[in-house]
C-alpha positions in Angstrom: -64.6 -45.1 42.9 -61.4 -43.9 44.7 -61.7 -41.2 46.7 -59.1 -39.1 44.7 -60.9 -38.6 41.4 -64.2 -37.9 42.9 -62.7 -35.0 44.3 -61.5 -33.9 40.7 -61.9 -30.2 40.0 -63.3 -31.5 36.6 -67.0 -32.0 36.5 -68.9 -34.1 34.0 -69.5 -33.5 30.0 -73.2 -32.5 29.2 -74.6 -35.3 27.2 -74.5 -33.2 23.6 -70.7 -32.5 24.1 -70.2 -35.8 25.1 -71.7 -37.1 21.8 -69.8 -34.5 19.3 -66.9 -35.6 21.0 -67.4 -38.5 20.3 -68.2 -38.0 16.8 -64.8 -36.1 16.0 -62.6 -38.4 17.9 -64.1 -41.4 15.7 -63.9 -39.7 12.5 -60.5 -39.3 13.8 -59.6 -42.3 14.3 -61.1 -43.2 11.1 -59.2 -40.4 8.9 -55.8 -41.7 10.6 -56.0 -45.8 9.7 -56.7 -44.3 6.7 -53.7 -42.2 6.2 -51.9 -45.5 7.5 -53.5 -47.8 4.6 -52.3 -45.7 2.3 -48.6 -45.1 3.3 -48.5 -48.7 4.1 -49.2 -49.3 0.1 -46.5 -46.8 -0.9 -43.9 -47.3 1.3 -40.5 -49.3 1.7 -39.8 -51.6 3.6 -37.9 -50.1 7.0 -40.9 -47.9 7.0 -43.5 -49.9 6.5 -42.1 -52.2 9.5 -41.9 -48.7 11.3 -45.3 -48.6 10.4 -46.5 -52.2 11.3 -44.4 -51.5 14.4 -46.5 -48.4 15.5 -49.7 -50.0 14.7 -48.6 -53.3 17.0 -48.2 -50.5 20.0 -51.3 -48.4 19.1 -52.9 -52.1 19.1 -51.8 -53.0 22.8 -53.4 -49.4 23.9 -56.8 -50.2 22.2 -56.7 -53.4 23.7 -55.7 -52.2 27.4 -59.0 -49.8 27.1 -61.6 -51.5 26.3 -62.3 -53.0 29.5 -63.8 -49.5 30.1 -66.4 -50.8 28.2 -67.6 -53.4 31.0 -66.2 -52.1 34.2 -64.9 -48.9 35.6 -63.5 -49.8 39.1 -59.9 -49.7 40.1 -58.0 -48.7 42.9 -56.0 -46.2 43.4 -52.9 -48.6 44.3 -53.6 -50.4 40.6 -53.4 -47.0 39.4 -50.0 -45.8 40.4 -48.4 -49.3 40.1 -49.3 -49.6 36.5 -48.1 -46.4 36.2 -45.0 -47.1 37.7 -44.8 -50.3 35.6 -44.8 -48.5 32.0 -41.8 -46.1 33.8 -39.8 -49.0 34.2 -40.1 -50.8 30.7 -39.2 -47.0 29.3 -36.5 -47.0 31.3 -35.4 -50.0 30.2 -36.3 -49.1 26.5 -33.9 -46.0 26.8 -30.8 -47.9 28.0 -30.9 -51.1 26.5 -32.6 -50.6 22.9 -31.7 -46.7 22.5 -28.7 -45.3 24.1 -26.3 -48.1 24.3 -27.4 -49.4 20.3 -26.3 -45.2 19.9 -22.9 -45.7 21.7 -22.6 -48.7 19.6 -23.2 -47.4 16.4 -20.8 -44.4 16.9 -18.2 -46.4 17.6 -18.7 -48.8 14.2 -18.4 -45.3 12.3 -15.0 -44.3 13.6 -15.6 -42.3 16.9 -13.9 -43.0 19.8 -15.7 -44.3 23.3 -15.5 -40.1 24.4 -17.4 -38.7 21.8 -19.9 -41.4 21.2 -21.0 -41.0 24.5 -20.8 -37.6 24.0 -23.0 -37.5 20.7 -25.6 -39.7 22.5 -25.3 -37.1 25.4 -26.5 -34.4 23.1 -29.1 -36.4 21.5 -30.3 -37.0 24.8 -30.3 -32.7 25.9 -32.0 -32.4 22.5 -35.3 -35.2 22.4 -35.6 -33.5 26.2 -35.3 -30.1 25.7 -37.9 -30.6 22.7 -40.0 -32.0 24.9 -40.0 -29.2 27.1 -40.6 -27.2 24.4 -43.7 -28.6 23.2 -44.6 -29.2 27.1 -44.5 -25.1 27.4 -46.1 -24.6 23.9 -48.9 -26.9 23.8 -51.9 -26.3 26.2 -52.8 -29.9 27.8 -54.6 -31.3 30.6 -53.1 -33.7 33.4 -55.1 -36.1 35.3 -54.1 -35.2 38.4 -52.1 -32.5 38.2 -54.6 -30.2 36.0 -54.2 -27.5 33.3 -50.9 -26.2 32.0 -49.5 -24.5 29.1 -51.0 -21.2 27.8 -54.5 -20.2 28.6 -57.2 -21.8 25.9 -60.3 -20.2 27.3 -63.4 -22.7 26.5 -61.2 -25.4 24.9 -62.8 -28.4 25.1 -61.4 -30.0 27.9 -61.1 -33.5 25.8 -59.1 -32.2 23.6 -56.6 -30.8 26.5 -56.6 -34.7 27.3 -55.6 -35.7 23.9 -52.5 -33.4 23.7 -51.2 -34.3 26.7 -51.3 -37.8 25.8 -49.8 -37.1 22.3 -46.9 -35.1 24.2 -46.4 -38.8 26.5 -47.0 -41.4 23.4 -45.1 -39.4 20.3 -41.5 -40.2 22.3 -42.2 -43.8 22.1 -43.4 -43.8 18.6 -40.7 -41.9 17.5 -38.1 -44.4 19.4 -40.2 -47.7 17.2 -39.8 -45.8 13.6 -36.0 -44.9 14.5 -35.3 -48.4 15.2 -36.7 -49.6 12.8 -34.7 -47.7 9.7 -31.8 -49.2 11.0 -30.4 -52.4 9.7 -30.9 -54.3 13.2 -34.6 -55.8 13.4 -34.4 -57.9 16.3 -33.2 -54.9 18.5 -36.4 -52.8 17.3 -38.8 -55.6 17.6 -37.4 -55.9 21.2 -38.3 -52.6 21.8 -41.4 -52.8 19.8 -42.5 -55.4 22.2 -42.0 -53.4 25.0 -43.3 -50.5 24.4 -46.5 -52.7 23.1 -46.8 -54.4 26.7 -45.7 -51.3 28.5 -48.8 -49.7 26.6 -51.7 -52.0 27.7 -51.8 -51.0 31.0 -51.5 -47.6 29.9 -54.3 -47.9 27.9 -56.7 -49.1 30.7 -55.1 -46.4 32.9 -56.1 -43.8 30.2 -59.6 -44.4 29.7 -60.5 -45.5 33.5 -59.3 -42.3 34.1 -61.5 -40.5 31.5 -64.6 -42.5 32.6 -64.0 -41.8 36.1 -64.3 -37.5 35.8 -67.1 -37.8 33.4 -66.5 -39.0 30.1 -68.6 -41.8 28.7 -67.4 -45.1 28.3 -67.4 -45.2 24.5 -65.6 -41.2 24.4 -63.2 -43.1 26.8 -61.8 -45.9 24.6 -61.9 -43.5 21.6 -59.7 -41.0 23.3 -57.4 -44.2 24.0 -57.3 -45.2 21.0 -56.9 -42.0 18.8 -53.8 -41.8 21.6 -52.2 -45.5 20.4 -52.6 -43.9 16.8 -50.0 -41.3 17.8 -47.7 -44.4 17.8 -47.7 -45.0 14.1 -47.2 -41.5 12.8 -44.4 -40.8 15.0 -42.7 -44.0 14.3 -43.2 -43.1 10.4 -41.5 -39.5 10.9 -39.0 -41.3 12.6 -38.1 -43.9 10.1 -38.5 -41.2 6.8 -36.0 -38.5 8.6 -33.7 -41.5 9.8 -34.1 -43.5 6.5 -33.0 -40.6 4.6 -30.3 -39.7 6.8 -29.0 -42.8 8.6 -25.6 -40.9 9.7 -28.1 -39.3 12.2 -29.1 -43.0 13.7 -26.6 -42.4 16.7 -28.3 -38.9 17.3 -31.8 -40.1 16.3 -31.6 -43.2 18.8 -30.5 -40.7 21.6 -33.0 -38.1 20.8 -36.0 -40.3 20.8 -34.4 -42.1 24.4 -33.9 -38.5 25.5 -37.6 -37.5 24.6 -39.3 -40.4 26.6 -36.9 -39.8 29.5 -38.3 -36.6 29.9 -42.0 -37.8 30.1 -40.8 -40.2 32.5 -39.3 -38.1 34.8 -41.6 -35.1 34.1 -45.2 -36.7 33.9 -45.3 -40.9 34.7 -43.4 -40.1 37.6 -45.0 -37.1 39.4 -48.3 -38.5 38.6 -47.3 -41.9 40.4 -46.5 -40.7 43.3 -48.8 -37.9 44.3 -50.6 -39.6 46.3 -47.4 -40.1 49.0 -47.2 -43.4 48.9 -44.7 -44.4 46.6 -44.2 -48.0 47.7 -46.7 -49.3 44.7 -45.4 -46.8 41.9 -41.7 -48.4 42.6 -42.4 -51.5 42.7 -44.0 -51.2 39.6 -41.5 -49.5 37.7 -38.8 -52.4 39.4 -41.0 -55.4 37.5 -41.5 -52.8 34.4 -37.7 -52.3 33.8 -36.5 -55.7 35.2 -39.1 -57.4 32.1 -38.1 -54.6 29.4 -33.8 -55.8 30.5 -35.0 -59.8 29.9 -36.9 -59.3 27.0 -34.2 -57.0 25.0 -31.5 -59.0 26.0 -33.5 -62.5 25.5 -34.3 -61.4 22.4 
């Protein structure tokens, strides 16, 4: 076990808590395919490929946790250079399948090259500062970096987990359902795609680094997993506001790329590289962003 979460200011669930957790975060994930089932049967079509687009991300995380299940040793160096990894495809996902499809669009509708950079700018300022927002509102726990947002007293730690992870995941979810109610699939199954791989490493970081400050392995890859589900719903809000409004696509696009560029910057990141050696980390996010560029453009 690395040397970095043993030393982890968190100590270990007691056996009850660990078992009500994992009750409510099962009935959770339960109550939310649900949900899905049901909009999936009422729906059109752009958001029901929203939908079908969240659920093939939420998929990948499942699937990237439940090694948990059977091993829980990784190394440090694996740690930060998947980290890095998922940086890179967002990266990638923001320029190629967000930001420049915004420019683009902007352009078809009669604005000149000045101000549809300029609207995707703003839309940019905007998905970020929301971020923040919900970043300073939210209470939420960090693996590494520990407790922020207001003081929560005895919250349940798990949950402080879960928010965080919604605050990192709801960018990307949103950026699948906003491609999606546009009129260009191949662009959002492009980024669909990548955000899917991007997200099974994720996944595996996730729970290995629930199991490794105490969480059991099954609270683990249901923490994971109610995180992937976080997918889906955002890429439904996206896809309903956007569908409704599609003179907002340019703004929608550049909000959503804004959003995820400020969990990169503000939380893959940091947490990549504080262990000083950043060597892994960018190489990582090099290969991350170099596959997200082929596979948009390829496809």
């Amino acid at each position: 076990m690395n040397q970095l979460i043993k030393n982890s200011i968190f100590s270990p669930l007691h056996d009850s808590s660990k078992k009500e957790s994992s009750l409510w975060l099962g009935i959770g994930v339960f109550v939310l395919l649900a949900i899905f089932f049901y909009i999936n049967q009422i729906a059109d079509a752009k958001i029901s490929n929203a939908l079908h687009g969240g659920l093939m991300a939420a998929g990948a995380t499942c699937l990237g946790s439940l090694p948990i299940l059977f091993s829980q040793a990784y190394s440090k160096k694996t740690y930060d250079t998947l980290l890095g990894f998922g940086a890179g495809v967002m990266l990638a996902a923001c320029f190629f399948s967000l930001i420049m499809p915004a420019i683009h669009i902007s352009k078809e509708i009669g604005l000149s090259p000045f101000y549809a950079s300029a609207t995707a700018g703003v839309g940019i300022i905007l998905g970020a500062g929301f971020m923040l927002f919900i970043d300073r509102l939210l209470p939420h726990e960090h693996f590494i970096k520990g407790r922020e947002g207001p003081a929560v007293g005895s919250f349940n730690r798990i949950w402080l987990f879960v928010i965080a992870i919604t605050l990192h995941n709801f960018p990307e979810g949103l950026a699948i359902g906003v491609a999606f109610s546009g009129d260009d699939l191949v662009s959002a199954k492009a980024l669909t795609t990548g955000i899917s791989i991007q997200d099974i490493p994720e996944g595996m970081v996730v729970a290995l680094a629930l199991r490794g400050i105490g969480y059991g392995r099954i609270t683990s890859v249901l923490v994971s997993v109610l995180s992937g589900l976080v997918e889906p719903a955002a890429a439904v809000i996206g896809a309903v506001v956007i569908g409704h409004h599609p003179q907002l696509m340019p703004i929608g696009l550049s909000l959503a790329a804004g959003a995820m560029l400020f969990v990169i910057s503000n939380e893959i990141i940091p947490e990549s590289h504080r262990d000083g050696k950043g060597i892994y980390p960018t190489a990582g996010l090099i290969l991350g962003f170099v596959l997200m560029m082929i596979l948009d453009n390829a496809l």
